[in-house]
C-alpha positions as CSV (number, residue, x, y, z in Angstrom):
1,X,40.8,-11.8,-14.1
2,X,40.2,-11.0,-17.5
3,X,43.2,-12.1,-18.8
4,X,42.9,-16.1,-16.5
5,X,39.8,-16.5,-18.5
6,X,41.4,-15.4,-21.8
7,X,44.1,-18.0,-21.3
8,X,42.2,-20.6,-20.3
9,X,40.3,-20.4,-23.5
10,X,43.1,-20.0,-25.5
11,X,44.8,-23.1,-24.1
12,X,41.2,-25.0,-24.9
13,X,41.2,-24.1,-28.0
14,X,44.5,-25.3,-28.6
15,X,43.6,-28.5,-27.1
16,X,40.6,-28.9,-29.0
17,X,42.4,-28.4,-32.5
18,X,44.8,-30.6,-31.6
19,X,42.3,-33.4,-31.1
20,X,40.4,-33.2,-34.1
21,X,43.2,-31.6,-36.6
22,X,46.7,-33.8,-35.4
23,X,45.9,-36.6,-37.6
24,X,46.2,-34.7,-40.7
25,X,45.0,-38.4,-42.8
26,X,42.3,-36.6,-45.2
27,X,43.2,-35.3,-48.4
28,X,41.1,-32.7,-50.7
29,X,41.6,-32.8,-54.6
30,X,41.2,-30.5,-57.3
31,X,40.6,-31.5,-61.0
32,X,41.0,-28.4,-63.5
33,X,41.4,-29.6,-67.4
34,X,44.3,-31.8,-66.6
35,X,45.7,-30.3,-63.4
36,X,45.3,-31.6,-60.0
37,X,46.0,-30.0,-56.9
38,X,45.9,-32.4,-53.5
39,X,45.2,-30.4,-49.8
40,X,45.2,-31.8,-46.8
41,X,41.8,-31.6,-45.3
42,X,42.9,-29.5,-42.4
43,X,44.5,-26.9,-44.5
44,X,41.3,-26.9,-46.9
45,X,39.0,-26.8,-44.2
46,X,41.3,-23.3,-42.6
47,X,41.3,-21.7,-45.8
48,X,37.6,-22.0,-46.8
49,X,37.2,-20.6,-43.0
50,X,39.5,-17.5,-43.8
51,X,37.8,-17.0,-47.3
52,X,34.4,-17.0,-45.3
53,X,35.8,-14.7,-42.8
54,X,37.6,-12.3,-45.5
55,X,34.1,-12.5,-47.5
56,X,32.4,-11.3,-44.9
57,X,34.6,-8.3,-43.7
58,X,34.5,-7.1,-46.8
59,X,30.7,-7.4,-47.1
60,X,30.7,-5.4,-44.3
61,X,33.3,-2.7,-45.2
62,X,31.4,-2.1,-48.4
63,X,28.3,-1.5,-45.9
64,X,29.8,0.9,-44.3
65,X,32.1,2.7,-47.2
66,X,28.3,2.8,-48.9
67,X,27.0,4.3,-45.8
68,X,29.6,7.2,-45.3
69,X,27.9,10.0,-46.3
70,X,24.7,9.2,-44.6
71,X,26.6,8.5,-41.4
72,X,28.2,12.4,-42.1
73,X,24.9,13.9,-42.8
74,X,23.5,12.2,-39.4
75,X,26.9,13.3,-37.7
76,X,26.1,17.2,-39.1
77,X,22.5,17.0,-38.5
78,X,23.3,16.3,-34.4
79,X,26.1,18.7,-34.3
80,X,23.4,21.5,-35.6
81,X,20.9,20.0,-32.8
82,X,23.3,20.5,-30.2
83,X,24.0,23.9,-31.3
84,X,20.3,24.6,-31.6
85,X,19.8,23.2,-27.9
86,X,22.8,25.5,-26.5
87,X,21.5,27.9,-28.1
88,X,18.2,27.7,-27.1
89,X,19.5,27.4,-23.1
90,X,21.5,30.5,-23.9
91,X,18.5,32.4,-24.7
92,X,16.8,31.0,-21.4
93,X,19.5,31.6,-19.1
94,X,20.1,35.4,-20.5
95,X,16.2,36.0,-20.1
96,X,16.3,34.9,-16.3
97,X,19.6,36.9,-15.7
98,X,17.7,39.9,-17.1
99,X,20.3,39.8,-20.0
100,X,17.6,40.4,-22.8
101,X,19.4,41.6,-25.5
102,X,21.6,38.5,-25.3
103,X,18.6,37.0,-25.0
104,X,17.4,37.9,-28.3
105,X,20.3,37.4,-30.1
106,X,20.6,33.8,-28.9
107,X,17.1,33.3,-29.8
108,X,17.3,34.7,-33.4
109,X,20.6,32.3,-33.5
110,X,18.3,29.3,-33.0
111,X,16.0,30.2,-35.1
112,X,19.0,30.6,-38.3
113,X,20.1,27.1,-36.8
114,X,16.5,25.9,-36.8
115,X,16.3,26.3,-40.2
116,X,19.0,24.7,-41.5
117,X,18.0,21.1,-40.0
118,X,15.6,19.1,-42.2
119,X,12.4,19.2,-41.8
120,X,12.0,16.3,-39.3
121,X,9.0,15.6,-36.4
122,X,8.6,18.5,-34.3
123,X,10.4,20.9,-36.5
124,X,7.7,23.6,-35.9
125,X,7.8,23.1,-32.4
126,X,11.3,23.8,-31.9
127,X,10.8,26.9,-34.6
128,X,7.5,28.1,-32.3
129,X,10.1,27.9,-28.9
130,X,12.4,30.1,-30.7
131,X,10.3,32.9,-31.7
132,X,8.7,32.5,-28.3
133,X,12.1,33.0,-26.7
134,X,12.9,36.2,-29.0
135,X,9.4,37.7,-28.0
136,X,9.5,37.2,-24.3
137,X,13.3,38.9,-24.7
138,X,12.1,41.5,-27.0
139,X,8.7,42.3,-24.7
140,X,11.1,42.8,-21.5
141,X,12.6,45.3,-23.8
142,X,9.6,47.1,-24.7
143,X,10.0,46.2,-28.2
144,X,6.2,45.9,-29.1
145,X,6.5,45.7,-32.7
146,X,9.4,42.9,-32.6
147,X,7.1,41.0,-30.1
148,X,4.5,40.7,-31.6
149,X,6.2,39.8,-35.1
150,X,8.3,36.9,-33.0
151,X,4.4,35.8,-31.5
152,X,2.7,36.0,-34.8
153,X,5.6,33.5,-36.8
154,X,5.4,31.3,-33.7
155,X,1.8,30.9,-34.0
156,X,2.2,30.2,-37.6
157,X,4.7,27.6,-37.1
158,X,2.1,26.0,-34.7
159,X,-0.4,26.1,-37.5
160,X,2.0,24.3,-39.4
161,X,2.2,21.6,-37.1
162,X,-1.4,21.2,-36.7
163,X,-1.6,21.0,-40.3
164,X,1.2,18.8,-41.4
165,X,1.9,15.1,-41.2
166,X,3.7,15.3,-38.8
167,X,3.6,12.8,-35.6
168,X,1.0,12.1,-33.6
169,X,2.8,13.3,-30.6
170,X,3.5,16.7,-32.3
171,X,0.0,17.2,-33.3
172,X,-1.1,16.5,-29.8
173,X,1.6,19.2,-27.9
174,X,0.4,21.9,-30.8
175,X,-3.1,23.2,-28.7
176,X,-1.0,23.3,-25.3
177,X,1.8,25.6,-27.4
178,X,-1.2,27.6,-28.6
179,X,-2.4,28.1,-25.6
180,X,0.6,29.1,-24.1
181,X,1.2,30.8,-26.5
182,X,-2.4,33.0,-25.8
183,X,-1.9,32.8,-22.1
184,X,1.4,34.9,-22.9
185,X,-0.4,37.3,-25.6
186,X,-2.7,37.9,-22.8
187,X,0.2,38.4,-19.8
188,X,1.9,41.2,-22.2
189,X,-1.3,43.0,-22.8
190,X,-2.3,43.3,-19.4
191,X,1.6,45.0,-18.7
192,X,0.6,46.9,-21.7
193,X,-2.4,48.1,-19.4
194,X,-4.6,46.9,-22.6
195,X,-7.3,45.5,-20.5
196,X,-9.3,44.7,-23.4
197,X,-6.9,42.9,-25.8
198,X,-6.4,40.6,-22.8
199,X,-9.7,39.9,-21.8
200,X,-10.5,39.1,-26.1
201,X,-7.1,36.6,-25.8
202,X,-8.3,34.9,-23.0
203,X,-11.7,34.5,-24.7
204,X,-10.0,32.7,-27.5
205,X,-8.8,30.0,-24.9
206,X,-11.1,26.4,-25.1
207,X,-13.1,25.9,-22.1
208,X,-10.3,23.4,-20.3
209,X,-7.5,26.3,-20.8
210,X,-10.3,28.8,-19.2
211,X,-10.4,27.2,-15.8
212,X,-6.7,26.9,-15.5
213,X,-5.4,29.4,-12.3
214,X,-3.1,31.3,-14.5
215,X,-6.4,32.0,-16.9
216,X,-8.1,32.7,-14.0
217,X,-5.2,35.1,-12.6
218,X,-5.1,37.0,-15.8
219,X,-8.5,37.4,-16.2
220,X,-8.8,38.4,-12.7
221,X,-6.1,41.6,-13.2
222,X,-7.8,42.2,-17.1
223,X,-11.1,43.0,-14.9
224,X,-9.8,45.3,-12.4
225,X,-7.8,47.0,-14.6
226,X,-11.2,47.6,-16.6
227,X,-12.6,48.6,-13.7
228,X,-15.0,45.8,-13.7
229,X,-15.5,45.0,-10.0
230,X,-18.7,42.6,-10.3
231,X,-16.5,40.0,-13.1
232,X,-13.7,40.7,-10.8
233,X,-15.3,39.2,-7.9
234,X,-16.4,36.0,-9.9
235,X,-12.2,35.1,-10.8
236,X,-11.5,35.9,-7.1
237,X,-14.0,33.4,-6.1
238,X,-12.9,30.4,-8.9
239,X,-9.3,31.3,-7.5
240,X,-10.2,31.1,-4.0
241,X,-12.5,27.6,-4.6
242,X,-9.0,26.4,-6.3
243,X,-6.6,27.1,-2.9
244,X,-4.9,29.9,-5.4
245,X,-4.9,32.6,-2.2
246,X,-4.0,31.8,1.1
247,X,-7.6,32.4,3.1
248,X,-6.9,35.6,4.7
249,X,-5.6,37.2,1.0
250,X,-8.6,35.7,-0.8
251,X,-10.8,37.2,1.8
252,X,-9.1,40.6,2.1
253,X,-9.4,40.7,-2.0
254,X,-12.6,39.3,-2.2
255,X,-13.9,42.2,0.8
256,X,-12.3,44.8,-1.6
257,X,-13.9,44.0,-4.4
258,X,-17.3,43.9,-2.8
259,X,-16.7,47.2,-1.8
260,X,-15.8,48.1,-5.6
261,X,-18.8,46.7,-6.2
262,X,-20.5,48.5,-4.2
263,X,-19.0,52.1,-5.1
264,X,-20.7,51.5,-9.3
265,X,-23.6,52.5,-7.7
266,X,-25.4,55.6,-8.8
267,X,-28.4,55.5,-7.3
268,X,-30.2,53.8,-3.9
269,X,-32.1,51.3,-5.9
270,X,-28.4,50.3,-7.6
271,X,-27.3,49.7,-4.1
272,X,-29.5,47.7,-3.0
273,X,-29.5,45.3,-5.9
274,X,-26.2,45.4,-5.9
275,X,-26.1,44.4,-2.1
276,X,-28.6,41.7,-3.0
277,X,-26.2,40.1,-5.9
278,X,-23.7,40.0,-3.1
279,X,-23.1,36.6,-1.4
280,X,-24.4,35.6,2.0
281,X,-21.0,36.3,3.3
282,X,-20.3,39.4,2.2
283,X,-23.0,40.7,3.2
284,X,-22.1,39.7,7.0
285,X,-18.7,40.9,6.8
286,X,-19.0,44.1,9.0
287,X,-16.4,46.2,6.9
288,X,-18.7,45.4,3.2
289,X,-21.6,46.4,5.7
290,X,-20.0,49.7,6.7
291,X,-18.9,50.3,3.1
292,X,-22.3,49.8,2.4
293,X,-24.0,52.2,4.4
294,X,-21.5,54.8,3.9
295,X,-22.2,54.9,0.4
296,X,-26.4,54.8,1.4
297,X,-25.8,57.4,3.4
298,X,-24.1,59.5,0.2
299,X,-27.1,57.8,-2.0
300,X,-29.5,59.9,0.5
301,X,-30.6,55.9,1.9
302,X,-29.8,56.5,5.1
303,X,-33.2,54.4,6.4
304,X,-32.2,51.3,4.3
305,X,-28.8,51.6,5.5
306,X,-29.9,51.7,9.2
307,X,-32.4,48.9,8.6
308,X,-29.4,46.7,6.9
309,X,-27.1,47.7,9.8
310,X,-30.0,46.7,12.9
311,X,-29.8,43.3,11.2
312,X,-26.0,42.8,12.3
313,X,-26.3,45.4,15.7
314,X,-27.7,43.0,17.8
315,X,-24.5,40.7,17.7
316,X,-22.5,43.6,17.7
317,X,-21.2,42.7,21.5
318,X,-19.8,39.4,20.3
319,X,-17.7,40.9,17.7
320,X,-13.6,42.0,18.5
321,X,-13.4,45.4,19.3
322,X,-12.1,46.4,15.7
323,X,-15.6,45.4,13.8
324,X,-17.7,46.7,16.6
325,X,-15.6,50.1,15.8
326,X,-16.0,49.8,12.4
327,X,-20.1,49.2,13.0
328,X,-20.8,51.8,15.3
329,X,-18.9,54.3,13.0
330,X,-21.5,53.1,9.8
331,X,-24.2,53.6,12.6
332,X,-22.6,57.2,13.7
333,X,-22.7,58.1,9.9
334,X,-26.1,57.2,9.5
335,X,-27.5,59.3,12.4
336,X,-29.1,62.0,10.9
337,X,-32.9,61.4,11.7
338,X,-32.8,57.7,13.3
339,X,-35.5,56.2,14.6
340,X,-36.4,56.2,18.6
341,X,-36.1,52.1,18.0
342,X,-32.6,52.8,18.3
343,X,-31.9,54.1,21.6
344,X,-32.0,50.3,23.7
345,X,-29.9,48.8,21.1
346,X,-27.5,52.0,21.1
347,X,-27.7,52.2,24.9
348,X,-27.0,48.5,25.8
349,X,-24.1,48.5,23.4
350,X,-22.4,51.4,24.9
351,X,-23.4,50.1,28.2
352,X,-21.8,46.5,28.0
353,X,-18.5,48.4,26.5
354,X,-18.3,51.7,28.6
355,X,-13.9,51.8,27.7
356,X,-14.8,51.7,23.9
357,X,-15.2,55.1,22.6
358,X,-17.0,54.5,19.1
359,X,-20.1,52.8,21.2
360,X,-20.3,55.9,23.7
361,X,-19.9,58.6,20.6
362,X,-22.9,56.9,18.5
363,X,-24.9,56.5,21.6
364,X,-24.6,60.5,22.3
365,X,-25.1,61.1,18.4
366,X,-28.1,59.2,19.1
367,X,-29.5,61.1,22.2
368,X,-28.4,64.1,20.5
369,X,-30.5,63.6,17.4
370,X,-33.6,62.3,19.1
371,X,-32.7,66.1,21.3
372,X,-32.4,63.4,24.8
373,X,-29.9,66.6,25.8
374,X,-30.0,65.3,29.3
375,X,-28.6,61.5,28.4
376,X,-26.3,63.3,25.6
377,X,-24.1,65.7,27.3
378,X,-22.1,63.5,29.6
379,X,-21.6,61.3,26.9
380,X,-20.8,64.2,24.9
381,X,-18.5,65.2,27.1
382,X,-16.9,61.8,27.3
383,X,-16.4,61.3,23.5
384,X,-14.3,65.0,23.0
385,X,-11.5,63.6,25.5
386,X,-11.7,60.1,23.9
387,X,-9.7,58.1,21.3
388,X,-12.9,58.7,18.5
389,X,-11.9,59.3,15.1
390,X,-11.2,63.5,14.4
391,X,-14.5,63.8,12.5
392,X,-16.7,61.9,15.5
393,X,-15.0,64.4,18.4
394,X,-15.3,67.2,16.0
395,X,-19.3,66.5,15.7
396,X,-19.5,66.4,19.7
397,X,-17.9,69.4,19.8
398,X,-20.4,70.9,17.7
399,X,-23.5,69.4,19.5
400,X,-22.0,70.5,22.8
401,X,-22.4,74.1,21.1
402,X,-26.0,73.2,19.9
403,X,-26.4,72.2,23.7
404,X,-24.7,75.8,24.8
405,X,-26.7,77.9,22.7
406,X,-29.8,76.4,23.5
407,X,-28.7,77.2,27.0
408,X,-28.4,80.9,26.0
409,X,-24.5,80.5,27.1
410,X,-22.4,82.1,24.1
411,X,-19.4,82.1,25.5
412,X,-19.7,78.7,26.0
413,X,-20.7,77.5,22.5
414,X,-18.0,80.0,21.4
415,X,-15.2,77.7,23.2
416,X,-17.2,74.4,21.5
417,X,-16.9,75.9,18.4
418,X,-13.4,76.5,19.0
419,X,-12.5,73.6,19.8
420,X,-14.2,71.5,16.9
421,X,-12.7,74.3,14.5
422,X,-9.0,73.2,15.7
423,X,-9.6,69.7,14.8
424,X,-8.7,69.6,11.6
């Protein structure tokens, strides 16, 4: 098709030339001190055509012999670019494929190619992703002191950036590199188990970079690796507020830490302001309740611990059959002198459950400490041949001894004691 339309033009041209140049009846003179020299028109008007058109090639052939060695630097300047962007793939590709000394090596290549370029917009950048590349190579290879030398000339080269008129855009990218580069400072201290190096990096972070997850995440494992339950707790919560847990991990986490919490407690008045700095919720999870009165009951609080616990008994029958477990266990550890306001609660809990064995082995712990002997032996009895945790059908057996030798019958209690010795 190309070539119709090519022909056609040609063959218009030709007609059009023929038109206006077949008459050939002008004439162009000359007049040079005595000479003359006659044209026709149509062969003056060619030539000055062709002089315009040679003038102008070599206008532009000057332009471009001129422009040579510009055009060569350019040429060289986006070979080494290309070779600086290989090479900084390279050093990204060997890092994933867990390749890090290649890794380094291709990195440390960049950075020689890096330099050579001239100094053009977003120089320091590209110097800052190099030594970045190196140190996340070199900290994989537990090269501490190479890591840190790569992060220190990258965060120099980000100073640079900041500082020099450079473009607008670069100057704008600079506090996101910084603070990637901090968020990474902070990531290798925490596998360096330097709790407090990373917790003082992430301090340095502006309030925007603070909030981020990954801040948050870091923070988070910088607390509990300083055994800081209580500022542990907060990050879980900022984390869970942003969707960063699915809701059964971020309660599971957040239900440990309480518990954490809970344990820095030296004393019963800790504990209970500790309990109170708790949230609402926490505080009605049955497991944080049962961690809590454990650790009353070790505190020598066992009356605060049953007066926490009577607040979440009474619903204790519309809990699954795990949490009422794990509540009557807190209550069974708690026995040791309890209250005679116990024994309806205790009773009508056992009562509505009679196949559950935690709610019958509290209840006869119950009778048995309030010395009900009568309303505590066939419980008693019950509890030694039940599913109760070792410890709780090790404590009947004991009290069925207490019962015996109150009884006068030795060889009885003998066979008691027996039995709880064996459960070990």
């Amino acid at each position: 098709m190309k070539l119709v339309v090519w022909l056609v033009l040609l063959f218009v041209v030709a007609v059009v030339a023929a038109m206006t140049l077949g008459a050939n009846d002008g004439l162009a003179s000359f007049y040079w001190r005595g000479w003359r020299l006659d044209l026709s028109l149509n062969f003056f008007i060619l030539s000055l055509l062709a002089a315009f058109v040679a003038l102008a090639g070599s206008v532009r052939f000057a332009r471009w012999l001129v422009g040579l060695p510009q055009r060569a630097r350019a040429w060289r300047t986006e070979r080494r670019e290309q070779a600086l962007q290989a090479a900084q793939r390279q050093a990204l590709l060997e890092t994933f494929a867990a390749r890090y000394s290649r890794a380094v090596k291709a990195a440390q290549r960049a950075q020689e190619l890096a330099r050579d370029l001239p100094n053009r917009a977003g120089h320091a950048e590209t110097q800052a992703i190099n030594h970045l590349l190196a140190a996340m190579a070199q900290h994989r290879l537990q090269d501490r002191a190479g890591r840190d030398q790569e992060a220190a000339k990258a965060q120099a080269c980000l100073d640079s950036a900041v500082v020099s008129r450079d473009s607008a855009n670069a100057r704008a990218r600079a506090p996101s590199a910084a603070e990637g580069l901090n968020l990474l400072r902070a990531e290798w201290a925490l596998d360096d188990h330097d709790a407090e190096a990373a917790l003082d990096i992430l301090g340095q972070l502006p309030p925007g970079a603070s909030r981020r997850i990954q801040a948050q995440r870091l923070r988070l494992q910088a607390h509990q690796l300083a055994q800081q339950p209580t500022e542990a707790l907060k990050s879980v919560r900022l984390l869970a507020k942003h969707q960063a847990f699915k809701p059964e991990a971020a309660r599971s986490l957040i239900r440990t830490l309480a518990m954490d919490v809970l344990d820095t407690a030296r004393d019963a008045e800790g504990l209970q302001r500790l309990w109170l700095e708790l949230e609402r919720e926490d505080r009605q999870d049955v497991r944080v309740l049962a961690h809590a009165v454990e650790r009353a009951v070790k505190l020598d609080a066992a009356p605060w611990a049953r007066r926490v616990l009577r607040l979440a008994w009474d619903a204790a029958s519309a809990l699954e059959q795990e949490q009422r477990h794990s509540l009557a266990l807190a209550l069974w550890r708690a026995v040791k002198g309890i209250e005679a306001d116990w024994l309806g609660p205790v009773e009508a809990l056992a009562s509505s459950h009679p196949r559950e064995p935690m709610p019958t082995a509290v209840a006869a712990a119950v009778y048995a400490e309030r010395q009900l002997w009568g309303k505590a032996q066939p419980l008693l009895d019950q509890t030694v041949r039940s599913a109760a945790p070792l410890e709780v059908r090790r404590d009947a057996w004991r009290r069925l001894a207490e019962l015996a030798l109150q009884k006068g019958d030795e060889e009885t209690a003998n066979a008691c004691f027996r039995q709880a010795a064996e459960l070990v």
